[in-house]
C-alpha positions in Angstrom: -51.0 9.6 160.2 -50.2 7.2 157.5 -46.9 7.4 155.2 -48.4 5.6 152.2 -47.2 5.9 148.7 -48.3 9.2 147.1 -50.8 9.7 144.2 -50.5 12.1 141.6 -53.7 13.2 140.1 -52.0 15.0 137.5 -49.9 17.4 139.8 -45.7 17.8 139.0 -43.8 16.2 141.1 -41.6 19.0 143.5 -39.2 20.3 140.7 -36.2 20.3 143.1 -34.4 17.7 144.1 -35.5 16.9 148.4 -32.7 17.5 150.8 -30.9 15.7 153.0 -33.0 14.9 156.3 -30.6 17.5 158.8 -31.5 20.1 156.4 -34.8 22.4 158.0 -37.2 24.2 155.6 -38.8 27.3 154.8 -43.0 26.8 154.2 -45.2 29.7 152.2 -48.6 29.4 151.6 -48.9 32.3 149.0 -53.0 32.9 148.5 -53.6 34.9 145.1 -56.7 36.9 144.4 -57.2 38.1 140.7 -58.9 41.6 139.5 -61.8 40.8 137.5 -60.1 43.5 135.4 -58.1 41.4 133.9 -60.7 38.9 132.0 -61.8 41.7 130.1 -58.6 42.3 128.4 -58.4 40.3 124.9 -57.7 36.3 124.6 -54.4 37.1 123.2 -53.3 39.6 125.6 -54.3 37.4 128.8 -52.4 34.2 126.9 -48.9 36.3 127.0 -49.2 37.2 129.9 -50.5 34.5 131.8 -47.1 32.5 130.1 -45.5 35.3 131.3 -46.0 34.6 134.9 -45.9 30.3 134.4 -42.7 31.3 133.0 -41.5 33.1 136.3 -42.6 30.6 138.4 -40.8 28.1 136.7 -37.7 30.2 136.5 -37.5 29.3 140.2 -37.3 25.6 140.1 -33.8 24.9 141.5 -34.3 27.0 144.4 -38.1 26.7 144.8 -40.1 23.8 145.6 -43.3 24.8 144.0 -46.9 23.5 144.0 -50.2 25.0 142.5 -53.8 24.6 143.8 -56.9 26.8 142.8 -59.7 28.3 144.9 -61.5 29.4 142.2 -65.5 29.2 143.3 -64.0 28.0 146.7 -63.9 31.7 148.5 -64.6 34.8 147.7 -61.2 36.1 148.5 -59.2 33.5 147.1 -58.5 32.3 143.4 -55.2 30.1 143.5 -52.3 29.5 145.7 -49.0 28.5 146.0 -47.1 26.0 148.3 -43.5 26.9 148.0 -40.5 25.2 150.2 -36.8 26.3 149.9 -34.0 25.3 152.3 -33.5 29.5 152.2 -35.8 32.1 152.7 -34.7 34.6 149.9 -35.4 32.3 147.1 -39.0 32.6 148.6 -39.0 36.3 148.8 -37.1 37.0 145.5 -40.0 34.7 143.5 -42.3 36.8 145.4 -41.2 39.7 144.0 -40.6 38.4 140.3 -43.9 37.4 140.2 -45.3 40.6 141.4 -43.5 42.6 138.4 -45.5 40.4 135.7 -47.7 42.4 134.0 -50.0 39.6 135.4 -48.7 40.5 138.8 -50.4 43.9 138.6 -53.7 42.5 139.0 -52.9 40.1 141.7 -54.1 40.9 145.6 -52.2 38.7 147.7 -54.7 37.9 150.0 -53.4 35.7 152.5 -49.6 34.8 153.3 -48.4 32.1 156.2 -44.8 32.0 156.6 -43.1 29.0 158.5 -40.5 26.4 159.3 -40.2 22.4 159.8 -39.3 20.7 162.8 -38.9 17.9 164.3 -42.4 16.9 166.4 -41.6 18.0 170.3 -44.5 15.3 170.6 -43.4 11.1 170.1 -45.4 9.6 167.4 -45.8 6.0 169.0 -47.6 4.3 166.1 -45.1 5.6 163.7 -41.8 6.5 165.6 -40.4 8.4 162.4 -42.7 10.8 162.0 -41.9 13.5 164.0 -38.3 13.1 162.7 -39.9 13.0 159.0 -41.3 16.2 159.8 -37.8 18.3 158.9 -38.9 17.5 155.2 -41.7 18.3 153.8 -42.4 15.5 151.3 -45.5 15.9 149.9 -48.1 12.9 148.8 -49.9 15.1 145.5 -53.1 14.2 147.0 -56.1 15.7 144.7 -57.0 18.0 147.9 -55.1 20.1 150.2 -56.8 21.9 152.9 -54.6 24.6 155.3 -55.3 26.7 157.9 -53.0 28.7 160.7 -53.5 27.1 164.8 -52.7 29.1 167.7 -52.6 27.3 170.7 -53.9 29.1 174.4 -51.3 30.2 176.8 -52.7 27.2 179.3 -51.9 25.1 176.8 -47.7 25.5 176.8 -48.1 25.7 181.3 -49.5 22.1 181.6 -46.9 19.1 182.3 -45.7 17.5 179.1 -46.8 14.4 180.0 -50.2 15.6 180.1 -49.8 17.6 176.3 -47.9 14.3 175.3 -51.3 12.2 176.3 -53.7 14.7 174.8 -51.5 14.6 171.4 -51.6 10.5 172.1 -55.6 11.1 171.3 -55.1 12.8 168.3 -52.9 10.5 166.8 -55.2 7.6 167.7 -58.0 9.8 166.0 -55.6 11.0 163.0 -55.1 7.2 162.2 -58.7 6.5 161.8 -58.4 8.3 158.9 -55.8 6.7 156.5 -56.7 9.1 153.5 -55.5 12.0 155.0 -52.0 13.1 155.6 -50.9 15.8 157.8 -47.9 18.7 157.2 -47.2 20.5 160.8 -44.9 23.2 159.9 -44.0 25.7 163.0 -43.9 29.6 162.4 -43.2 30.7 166.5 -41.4 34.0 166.1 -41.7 34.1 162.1 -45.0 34.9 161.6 -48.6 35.9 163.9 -49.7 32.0 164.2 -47.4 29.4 166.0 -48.3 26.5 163.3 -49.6 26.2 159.5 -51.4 23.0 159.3 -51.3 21.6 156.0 -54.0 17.7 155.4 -53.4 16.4 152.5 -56.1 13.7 151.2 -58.3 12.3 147.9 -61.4 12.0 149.8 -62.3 15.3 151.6 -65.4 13.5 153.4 -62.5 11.9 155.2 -61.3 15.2 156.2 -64.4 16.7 157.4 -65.5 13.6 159.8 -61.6 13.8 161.4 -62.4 17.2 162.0 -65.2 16.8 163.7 -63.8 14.0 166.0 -61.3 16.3 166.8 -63.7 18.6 167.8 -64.6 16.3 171.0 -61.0 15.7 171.7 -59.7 16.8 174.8 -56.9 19.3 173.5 -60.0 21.4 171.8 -60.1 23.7 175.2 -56.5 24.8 174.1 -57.0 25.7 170.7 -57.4 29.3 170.6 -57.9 29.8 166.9 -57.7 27.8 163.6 -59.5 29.8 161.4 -59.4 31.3 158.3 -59.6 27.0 156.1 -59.2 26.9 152.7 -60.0 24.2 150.5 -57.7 24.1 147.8 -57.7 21.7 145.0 -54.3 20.6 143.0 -53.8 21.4 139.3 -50.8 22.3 137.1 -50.8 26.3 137.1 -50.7 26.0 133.2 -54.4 24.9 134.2 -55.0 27.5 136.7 -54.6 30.0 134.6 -56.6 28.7 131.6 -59.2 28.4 134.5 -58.9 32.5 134.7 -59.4 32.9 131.7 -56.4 32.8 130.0 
């Protein structure tokens, strides 16, 4: 899929400076639910403590690529989430647990976490032959949208020939180029976590998104997928925002 120049829609840039390209990433996908406990506390009360936990994300920005998105009206389950990418894993888990021991944190359900890794693409890319290499850093676009979900693959699907993979992959990346809005993130979790990939589209036109899906619905790699659910639809804003958006 395209490598065009990013927009920014009013989402930070990645407040860590991007490694060099031998260097291989840690990927979280943190999803956030908040007790509706916490909206009935008083204005003032919610303010400090909702700067309380900006402030402890932020604390993490040498370490800690970080990037917000809100849920909020999106699913039931979900209100925010964060996209976090460090060249270590303990930065990750050491925010994690910062966060947690807010007094914010105390009303936060984590409802969904998807740990994972880049790589370079075992597939070739051969309308854009730096791709798969481009995929040890994850570089993102700021596109207004993100939408993620985990992809397990069917055991039949790792016994064919590669050459036969290799030509099913050539049809998605025919398909995925139809589509110029929307730019993918493969990260890999095999052995990390319980799916073998985190997808990760980012776009500005979700309409975009949808009708790729559904091409790739018809492609003739769907008999291999063996699951891609749960999606989530996740829309960028500054976490400043987010929290306002709670009711801070």
């Amino acid at each position: 899929m395209t490598t065009s120049a990013p927009s920014t829609h009013g989402q930070p840039h990645p407040t860590s400076a991007t490694p060099s390209p031998d260097v291989r990433q840690f990927v979280s996908f943190a999803f956030y639910r908040l007790d509706p406990a916490w909206r009935r506390q008083s204005a003032s009360t919610k303010s400090s403590q909702a700067w309380e936990f900006v402030s402890s994300v932020e604390r993490f920005s040498h370490d800690v690529m970080v990037l917000s998105y809100s849920l909020l009206g999106l699913r039931a389950d979900v209100d925010f989430m964060l996209w976090r990418v460090s060249d270590r894993i303990e930065p990750i888990q050491a925010m994690s647990a910062a966060l947690l021991q807010t007094t914010l944190g105390g009303y936060l359900t984590t409802s969904y976490a998807y740990l994972s890794m880049t790589k370079r693409s075992t597939y070739q890319d051969k309308l854009d032959p730096a791709h798969p290499e481009n995929r040890r850093v994850i570089r993102p676009f700021h596109s207004k949208y993100l939408f993620i979900y985990p992809f397990i693959k069917t055991t039949d699907w790792y016994m064919l020939p590669f050459q036969q993979r290799q030509a099913m992959m050539d049809e998605h990346i025919i398909l995925g180029n139809k589509y110029p809005s929307v730019r993918i993130h493969t990260t890999y979790s095999f052995g990390l976590d319980d799916q073998e990939f985190v997808l990760a589209f980012e776009t500005d036109e979700p309409k975009d998104f949808l009708d790729l899906v559904m091409e790739m619905r018809e492609s003739k790699a769907r008999p291999y997928t063996l699951r891609d659910t749960p999606i989530f639809t996740c829309v960028a804003k500054p976490l400043k925002e987010i929290m306002k958006e709670l009711g801070a």
